[in-house]
C-alpha positions as CSV (number, residue, x, y, z in Angstrom):
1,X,-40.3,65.8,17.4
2,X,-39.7,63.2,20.4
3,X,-41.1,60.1,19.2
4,X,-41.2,57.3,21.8
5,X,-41.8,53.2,20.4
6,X,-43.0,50.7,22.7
7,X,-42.9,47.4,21.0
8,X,-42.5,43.4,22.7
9,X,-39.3,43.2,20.7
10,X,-36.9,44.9,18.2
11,X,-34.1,43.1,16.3
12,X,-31.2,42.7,16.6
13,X,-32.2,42.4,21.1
14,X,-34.6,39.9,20.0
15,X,-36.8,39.1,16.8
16,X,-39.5,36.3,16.2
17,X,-40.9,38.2,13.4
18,X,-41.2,40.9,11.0
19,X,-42.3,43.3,13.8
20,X,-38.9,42.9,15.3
21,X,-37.7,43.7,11.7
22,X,-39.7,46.9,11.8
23,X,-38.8,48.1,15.4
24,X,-34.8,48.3,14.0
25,X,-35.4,49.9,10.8
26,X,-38.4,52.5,11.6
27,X,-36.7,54.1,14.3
28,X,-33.3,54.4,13.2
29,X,-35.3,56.0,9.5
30,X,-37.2,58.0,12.3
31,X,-33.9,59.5,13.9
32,X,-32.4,60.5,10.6
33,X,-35.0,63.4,10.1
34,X,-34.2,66.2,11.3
35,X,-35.0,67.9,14.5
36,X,-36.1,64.2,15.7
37,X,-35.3,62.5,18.9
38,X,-36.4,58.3,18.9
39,X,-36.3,56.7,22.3
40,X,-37.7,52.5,21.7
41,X,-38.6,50.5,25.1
42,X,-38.8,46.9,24.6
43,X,-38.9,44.1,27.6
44,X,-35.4,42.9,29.3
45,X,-36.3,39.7,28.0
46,X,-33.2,36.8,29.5
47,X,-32.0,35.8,25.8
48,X,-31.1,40.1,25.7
49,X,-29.6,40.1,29.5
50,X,-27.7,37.5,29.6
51,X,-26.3,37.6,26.3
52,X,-23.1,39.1,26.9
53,X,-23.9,41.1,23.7
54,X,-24.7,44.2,24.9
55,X,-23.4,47.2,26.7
56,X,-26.3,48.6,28.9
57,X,-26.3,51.2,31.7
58,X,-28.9,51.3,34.8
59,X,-30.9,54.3,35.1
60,X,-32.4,53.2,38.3
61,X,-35.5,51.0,39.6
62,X,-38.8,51.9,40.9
63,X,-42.4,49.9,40.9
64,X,-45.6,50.3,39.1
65,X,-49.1,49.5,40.6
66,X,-50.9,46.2,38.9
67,X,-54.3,46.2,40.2
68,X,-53.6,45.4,44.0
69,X,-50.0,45.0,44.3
70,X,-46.6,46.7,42.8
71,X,-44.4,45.4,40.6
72,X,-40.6,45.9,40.6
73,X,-39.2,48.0,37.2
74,X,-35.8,48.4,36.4
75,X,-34.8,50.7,33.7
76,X,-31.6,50.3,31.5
77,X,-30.2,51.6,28.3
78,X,-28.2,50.8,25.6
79,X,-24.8,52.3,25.8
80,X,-24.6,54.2,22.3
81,X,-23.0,56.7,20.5
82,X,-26.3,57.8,18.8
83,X,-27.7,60.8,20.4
84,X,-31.0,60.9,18.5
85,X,-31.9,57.0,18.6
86,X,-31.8,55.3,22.3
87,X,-32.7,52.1,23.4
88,X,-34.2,51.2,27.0
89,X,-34.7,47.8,28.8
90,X,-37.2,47.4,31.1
91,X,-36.4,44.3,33.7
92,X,-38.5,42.4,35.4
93,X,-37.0,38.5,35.9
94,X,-40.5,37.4,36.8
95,X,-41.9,38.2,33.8
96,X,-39.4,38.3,31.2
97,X,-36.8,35.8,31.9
98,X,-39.3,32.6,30.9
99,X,-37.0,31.2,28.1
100,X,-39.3,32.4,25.9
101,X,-40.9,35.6,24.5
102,X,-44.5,34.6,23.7
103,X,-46.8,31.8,24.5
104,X,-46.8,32.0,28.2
105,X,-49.9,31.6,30.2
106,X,-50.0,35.1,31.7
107,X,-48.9,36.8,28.8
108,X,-51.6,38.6,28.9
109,X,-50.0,39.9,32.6
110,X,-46.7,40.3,31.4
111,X,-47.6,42.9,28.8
112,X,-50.1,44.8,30.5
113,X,-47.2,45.6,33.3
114,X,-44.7,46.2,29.8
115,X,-47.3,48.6,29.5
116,X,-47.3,50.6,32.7
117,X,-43.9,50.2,33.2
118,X,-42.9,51.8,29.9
119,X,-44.8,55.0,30.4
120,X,-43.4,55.2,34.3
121,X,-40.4,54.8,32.8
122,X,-40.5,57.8,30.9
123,X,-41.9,59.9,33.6
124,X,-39.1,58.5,35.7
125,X,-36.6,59.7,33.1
126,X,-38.7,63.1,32.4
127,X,-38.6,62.2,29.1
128,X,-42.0,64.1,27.4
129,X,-42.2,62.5,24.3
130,X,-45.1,64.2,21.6
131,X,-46.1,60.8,20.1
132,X,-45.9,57.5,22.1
133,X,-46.2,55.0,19.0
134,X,-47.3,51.3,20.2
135,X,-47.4,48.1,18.5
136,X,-49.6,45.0,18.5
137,X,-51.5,43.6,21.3
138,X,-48.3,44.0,24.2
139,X,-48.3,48.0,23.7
140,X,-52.2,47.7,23.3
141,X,-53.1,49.2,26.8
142,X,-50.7,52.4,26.0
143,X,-53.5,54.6,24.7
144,X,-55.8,53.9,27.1
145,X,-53.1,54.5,29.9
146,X,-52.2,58.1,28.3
147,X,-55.7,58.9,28.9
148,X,-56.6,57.4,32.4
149,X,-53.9,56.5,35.2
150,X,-50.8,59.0,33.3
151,X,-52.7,61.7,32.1
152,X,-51.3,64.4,34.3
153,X,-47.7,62.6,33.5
154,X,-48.3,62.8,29.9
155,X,-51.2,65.5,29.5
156,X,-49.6,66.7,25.7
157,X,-48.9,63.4,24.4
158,X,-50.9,61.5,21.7
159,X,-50.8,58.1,20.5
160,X,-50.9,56.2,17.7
161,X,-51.1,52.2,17.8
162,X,-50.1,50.1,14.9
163,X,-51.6,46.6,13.7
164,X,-48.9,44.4,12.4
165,X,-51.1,41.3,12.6
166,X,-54.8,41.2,13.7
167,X,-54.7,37.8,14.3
168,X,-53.6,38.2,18.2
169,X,-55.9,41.2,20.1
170,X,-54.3,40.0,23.5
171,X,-57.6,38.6,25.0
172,X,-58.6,38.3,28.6
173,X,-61.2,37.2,30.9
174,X,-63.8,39.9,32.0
175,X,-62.2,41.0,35.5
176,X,-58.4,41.6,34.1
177,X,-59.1,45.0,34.6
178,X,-59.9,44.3,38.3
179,X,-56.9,41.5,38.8
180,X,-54.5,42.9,36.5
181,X,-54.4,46.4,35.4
182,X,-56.5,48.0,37.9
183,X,-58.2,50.9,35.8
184,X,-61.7,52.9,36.8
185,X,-64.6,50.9,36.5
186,X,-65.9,53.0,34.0
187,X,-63.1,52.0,31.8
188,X,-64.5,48.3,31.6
189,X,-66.7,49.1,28.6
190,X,-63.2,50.3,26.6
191,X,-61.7,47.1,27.4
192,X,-64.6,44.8,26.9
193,X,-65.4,43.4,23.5
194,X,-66.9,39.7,22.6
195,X,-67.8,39.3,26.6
196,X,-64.0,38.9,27.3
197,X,-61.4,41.6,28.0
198,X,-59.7,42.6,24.2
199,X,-56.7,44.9,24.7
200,X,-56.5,45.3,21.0
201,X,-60.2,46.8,20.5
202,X,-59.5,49.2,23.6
203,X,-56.2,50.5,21.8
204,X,-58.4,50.8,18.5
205,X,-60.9,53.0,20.1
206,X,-58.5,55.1,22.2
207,X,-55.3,55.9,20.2
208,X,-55.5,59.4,18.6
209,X,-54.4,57.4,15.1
210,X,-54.4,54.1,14.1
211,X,-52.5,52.5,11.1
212,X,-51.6,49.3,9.9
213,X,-49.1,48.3,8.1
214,X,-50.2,48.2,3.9
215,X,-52.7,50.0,2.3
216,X,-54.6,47.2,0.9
217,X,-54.4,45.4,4.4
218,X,-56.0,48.5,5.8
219,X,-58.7,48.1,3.2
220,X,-59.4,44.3,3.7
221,X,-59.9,44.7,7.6
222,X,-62.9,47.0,7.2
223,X,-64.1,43.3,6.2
224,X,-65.0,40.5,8.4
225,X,-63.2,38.0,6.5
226,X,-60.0,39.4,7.4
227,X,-60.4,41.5,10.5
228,X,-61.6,38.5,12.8
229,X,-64.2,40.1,14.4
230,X,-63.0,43.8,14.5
231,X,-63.9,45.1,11.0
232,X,-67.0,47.5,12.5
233,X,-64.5,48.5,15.1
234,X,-61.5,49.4,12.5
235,X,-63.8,50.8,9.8
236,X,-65.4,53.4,13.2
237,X,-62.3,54.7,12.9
238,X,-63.0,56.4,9.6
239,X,-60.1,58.7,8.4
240,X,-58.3,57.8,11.5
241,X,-57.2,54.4,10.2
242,X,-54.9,54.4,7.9
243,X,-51.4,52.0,6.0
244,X,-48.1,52.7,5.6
245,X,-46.5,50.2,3.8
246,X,-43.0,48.6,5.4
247,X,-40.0,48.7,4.4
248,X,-36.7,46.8,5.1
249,X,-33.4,47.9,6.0
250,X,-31.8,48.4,2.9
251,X,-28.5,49.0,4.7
252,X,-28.6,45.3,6.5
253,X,-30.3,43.3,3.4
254,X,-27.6,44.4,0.8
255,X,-26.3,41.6,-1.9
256,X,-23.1,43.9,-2.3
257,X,-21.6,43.5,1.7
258,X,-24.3,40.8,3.5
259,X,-22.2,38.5,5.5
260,X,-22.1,34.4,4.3
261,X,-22.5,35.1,0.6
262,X,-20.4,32.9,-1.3
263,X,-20.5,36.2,-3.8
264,X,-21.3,39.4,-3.7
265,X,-23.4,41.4,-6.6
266,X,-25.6,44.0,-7.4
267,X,-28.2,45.1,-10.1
268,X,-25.7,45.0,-13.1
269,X,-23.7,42.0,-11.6
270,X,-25.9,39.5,-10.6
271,X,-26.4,37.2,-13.2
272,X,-22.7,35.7,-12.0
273,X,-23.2,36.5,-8.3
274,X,-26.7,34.7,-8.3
275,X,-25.5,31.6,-10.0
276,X,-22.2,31.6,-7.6
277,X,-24.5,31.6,-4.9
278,X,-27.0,29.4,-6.1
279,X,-23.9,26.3,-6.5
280,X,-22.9,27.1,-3.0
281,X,-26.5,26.5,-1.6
282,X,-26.1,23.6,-3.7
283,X,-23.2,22.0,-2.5
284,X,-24.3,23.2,1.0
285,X,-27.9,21.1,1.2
286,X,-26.8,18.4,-0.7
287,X,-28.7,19.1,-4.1
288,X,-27.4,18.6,-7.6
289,X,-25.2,21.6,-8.1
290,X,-26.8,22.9,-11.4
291,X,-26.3,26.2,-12.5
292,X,-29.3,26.4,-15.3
293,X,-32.0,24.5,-12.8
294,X,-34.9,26.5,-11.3
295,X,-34.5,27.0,-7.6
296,X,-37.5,27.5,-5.8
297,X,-37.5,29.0,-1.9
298,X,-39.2,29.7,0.7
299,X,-38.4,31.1,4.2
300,X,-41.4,31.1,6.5
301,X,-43.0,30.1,9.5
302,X,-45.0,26.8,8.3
303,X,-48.4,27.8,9.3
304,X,-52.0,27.2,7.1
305,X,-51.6,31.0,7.1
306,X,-48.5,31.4,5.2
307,X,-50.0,29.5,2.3
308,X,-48.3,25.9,3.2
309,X,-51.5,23.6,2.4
310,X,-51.0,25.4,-1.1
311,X,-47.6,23.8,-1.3
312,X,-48.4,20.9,0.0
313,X,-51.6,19.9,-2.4
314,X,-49.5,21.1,-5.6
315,X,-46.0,19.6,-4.4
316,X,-46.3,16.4,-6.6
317,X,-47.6,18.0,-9.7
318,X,-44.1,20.7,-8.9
319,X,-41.1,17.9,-9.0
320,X,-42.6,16.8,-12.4
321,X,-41.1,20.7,-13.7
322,X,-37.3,21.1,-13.9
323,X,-37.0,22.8,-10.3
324,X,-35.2,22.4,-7.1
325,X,-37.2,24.0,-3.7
326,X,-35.5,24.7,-0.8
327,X,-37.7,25.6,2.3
328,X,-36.5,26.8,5.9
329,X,-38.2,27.5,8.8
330,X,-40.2,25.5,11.6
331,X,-44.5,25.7,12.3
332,X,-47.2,23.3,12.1
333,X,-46.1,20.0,13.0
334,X,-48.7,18.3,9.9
335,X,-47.0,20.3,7.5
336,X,-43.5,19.7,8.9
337,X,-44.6,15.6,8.4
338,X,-45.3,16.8,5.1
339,X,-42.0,18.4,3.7
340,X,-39.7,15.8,5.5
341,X,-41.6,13.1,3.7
342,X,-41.4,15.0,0.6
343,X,-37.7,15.4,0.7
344,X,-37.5,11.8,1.4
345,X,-39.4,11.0,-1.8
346,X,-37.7,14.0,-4.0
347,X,-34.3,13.9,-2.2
348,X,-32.5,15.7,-6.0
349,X,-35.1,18.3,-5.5
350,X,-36.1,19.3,-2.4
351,X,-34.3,20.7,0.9
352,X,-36.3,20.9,3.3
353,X,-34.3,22.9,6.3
354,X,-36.8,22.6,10.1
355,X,-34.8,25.3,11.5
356,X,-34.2,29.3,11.2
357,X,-30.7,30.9,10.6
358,X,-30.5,34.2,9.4
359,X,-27.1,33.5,7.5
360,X,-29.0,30.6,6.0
361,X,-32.1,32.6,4.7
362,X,-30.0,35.1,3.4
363,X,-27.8,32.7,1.1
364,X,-31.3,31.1,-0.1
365,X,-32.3,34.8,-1.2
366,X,-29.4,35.6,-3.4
367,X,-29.1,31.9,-4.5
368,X,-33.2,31.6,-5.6
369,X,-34.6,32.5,-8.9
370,X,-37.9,32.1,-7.9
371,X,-39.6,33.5,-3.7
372,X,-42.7,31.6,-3.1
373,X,-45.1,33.4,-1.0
374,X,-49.0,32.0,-1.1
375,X,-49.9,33.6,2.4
376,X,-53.8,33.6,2.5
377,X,-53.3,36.8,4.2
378,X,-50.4,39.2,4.5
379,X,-50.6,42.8,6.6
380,X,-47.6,43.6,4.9
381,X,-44.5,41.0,4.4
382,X,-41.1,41.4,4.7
383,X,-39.9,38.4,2.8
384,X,-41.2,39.3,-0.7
385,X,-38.8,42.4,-0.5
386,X,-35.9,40.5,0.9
387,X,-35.8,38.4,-1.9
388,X,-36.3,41.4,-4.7
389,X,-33.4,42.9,-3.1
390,X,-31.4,39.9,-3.9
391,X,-33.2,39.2,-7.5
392,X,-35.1,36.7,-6.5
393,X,-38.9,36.6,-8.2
394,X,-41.8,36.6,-5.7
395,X,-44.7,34.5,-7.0
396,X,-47.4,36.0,-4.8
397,X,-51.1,35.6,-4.0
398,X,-52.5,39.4,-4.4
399,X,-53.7,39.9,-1.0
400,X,-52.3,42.5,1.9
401,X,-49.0,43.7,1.8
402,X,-48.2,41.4,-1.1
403,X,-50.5,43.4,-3.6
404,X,-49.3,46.6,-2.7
405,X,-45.8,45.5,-3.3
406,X,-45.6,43.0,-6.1
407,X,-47.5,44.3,-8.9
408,X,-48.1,41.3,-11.5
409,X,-45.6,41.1,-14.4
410,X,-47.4,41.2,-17.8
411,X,-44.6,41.4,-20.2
412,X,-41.5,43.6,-20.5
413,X,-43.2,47.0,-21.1
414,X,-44.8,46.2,-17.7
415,X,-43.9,47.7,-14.5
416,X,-44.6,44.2,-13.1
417,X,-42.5,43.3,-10.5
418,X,-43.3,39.5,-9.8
419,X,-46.2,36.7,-10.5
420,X,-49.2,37.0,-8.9
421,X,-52.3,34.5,-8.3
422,X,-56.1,36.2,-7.2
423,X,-58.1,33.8,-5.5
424,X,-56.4,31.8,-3.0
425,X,-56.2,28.5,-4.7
426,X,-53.2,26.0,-5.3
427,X,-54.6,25.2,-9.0
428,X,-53.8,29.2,-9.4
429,X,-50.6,29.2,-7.5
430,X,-49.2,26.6,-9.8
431,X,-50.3,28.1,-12.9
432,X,-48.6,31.4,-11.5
433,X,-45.3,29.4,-10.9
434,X,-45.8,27.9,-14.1
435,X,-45.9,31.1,-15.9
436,X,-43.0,32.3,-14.0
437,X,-41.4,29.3,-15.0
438,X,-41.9,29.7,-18.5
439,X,-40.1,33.2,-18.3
440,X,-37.2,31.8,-17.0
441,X,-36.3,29.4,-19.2
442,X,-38.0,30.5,-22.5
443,X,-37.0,34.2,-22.5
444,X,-33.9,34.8,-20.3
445,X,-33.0,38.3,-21.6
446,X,-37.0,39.4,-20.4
447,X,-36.5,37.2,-17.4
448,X,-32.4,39.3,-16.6
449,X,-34.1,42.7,-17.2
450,X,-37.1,41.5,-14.8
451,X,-34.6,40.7,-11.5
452,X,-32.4,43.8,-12.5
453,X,-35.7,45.8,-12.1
454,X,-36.6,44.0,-8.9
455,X,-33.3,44.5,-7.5
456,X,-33.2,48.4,-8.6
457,X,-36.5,49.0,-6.4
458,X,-35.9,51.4,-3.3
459,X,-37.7,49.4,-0.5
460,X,-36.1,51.2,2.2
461,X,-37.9,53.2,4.9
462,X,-37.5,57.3,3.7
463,X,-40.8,57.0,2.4
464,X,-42.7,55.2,5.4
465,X,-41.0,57.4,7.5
466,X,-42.1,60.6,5.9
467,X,-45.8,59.0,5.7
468,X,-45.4,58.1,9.7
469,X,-44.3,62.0,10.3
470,X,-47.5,62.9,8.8
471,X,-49.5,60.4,10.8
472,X,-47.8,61.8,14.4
473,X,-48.5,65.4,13.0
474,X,-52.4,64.6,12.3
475,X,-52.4,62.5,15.9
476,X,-51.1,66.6,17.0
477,X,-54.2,68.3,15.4
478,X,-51.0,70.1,13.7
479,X,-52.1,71.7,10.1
480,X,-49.1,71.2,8.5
């Protein structure tokens, strides 16, 4: 099958997220199957040209129409070895050389022209891909261009959009269409929702399939509470909306050969590699170095979201338990206040790290006992089975992606994986650590054969893969 991704970014070209995480490892699972051909366009964004990194080729430039003017396109491609997974560029300085990949006024501009200018970049190539899978809001308009402006390019392919987070729908005023994207009038109706332009809800109602990326977060947004405001839209969809949990790339997050570890380990070795690691995270941040001690982490964006008012409202009652807690990442500047002061007051138990390095994160993961990860909602989450991977704990609220992949521990007959709170609630979050505390240091031979278990999980992407073959087959009308 050709399979073609259109996605705002893909690690390692660029990554703000866990979608970036996803557009690496799905496709290259994707091209491992057999008979399968994966081609992934992502923008030509400046921090990927001008990188020196990579070794690209130009295919050659052309334009696309944006309502009443053209736009310049220029296609490259990664210079690879793989025959079965490519990687194109599409350039345009004016839109994707800001500094920046998101949170520009006209983004909503920028990634209607990605949009165009992926699909004319495939007819430009002749490439006649069966499935065009699109991600979030910046592929949005894809399903809706298959069946309008490049129908006769395309007239065999289907589509089939994913939701990695319904939080952004890539909203517009009402007469985009007419300054931006430049689609029949009788298209308005498609692209209309909440009097404003939503390209999200036209993808919903236009993609052959739509999936998201858990099973329980495909359940919750058939509810308003989580689907901010397209619940009745989602739950129209019927059969045709469907999860297929993430995975990571077990080949990149891998304890035995990840660069930075101050040891490497596995399932039967970790007890030694964890605590060699956890001294060296020590020493690094300027903690106590203490073998025996708790340590706490998190790695996350600090947003109300991500569960960080939990933190924050038990974080006093915490430093009275034997623990240390290291957090990284950068977000909300109140809750960045809150951790610096915190570290100030709790300096021998607290590093609080306002940055993001990926060597960094990954040293926190194998030195960690214990992942913290309160999110108030989660599509899926990538974190909770980074740090499994590297034995440590998730203590989780059992919403989304989180549910599906951290079943509660309930004693070593259990197939528990982690501790779990149900109502999102920092009273319940710190009774969770506390039980997960208890574990630790009252019964260390359950609490060993609980990370070995963790670590022994496959949480790579054959599985997803095989469920997203299925999904492009049904998007076909194919039997099979």
């Amino acid at each position: 099958m050709k399979i073609a991704m259109v996605a705002s970014e893909a690690a390692p070209f660029v990554k703000t997220g866990g979608l970036g995480d996803v557009l690496q490892a799905l496709p290259q699972a994707l091209s491992e199957i057999k008979n399968n051909e994966v081609s992934v366009f992502i923008p030509f964004y400046d921090r990927i040209k001008y990188s020196g990194k990579y070794d690209v080729e130009f295919l050659g430039y052309f334009d696309v129409p944006l309502a009443w003017r053209r736009e310049y396109v220029g296609l490259l491609r990664l210079k690879s070895r793989r025959k079965k997974l490519k990687i194109y560029f599409i350039d345009n300085e004016h839109y994707f050389c800001r500094g920046c990949v998101y949170g520009c006024a006209d983004d909503g501009e920028r990634y209607a022209y990605f949009a165009k200018a992926a699909l004319a970049s495939m007819a430009f190539i002749g490439l006649q891909p069966d499935v065009v899978h699109c991600h979030d809001w910046q592929a949005a308009l894809v399903p809706l261009l298959l069946k309008t402006e490049y129908r006769e390019s395309f007239p065999n392919t289907r589509s089939v959009f994913t939701i990695h987070n319904i939080e952004y729908q890539g909203k517009a005023n009402l007469s985009f269409n007419y300054d931006v994207i430049g689609l029949p009038r009788e298209c308005d109706e498609i692209l209309r929702f909440d009097d404003c332009t939503n390209l999200m809800k036209a993808a919903i109602v236009t993609a052959d399939q739509v999936s998201t990326v858990s099973q329980t977060y495909c359940q919750e947004l058939r509810y308003p509470y989580y689907a901010h405001g397209m619940s009745q839209v989602l739950s129209s969809r019927g059969g045709d909306f469907t999860g297929i949990t993430n995975g990571i790339d077990i080949k990149l997050f891998n304890p035995m050969t990840t660069a930075g570890l101050a040891a490497h380990y596995n399932e039967k070795t970790f007890r030694e590699g964890k605590v060699r690691n956890k001294l060296a995270l020590q020493k690094e941040l300027g903690l106590p170095e203490d073998r025996d001690t708790a340590m706490l982490a998190m790695v996350t964006r600090l947003a109300g979201h991500k569960g960080i008012d939990l933190l924050c409202y038990i974080a006093e009652r915490l430093m009275t338990r034997r623990v240390q807690l290291v957090v990284i990442g950068t977000g909300e500047e109140k809750y960045e206040w809150f951790l610096r002061g915190l570290q100030e007051r709790f300096g021998r138990q607290v590093s609080v790290n306002l940055c993001f390095s990926a060597d960094l994160a990954n040293l926190v993961y194998a030195a960690s006992d214990l992942y913290l990860m309160p999110s108030k909602s989660e599509p899926c989450g990538l974190s909770q089975l980074m740090a499994m991977r590297f034995g440590a704990v998730p203590v989780v609220n059992a919403t989304g992606g989180l549910k599906d992949t951290v079943p509660a521990y309930e004693g070593p007959e259990s197939e528990g994986r982690g501790f779990t709170f149900q109502s999102y609630n920092a009273d319940d979050f710190l009774a969770a650590i506390d039980r997960a505390l208890a574990l630790y240091y009252d019964a260390p031979a359950q609490w060993q054969e609980l990370v070995r278990h963790d670590m022994s999980q496959d949480f790579g992407w054959d599985k997803g893969a095989e469920r997203y073959m299925a999904l492009y087959h049904k998007a076909l009308g194919d039997k099979a």
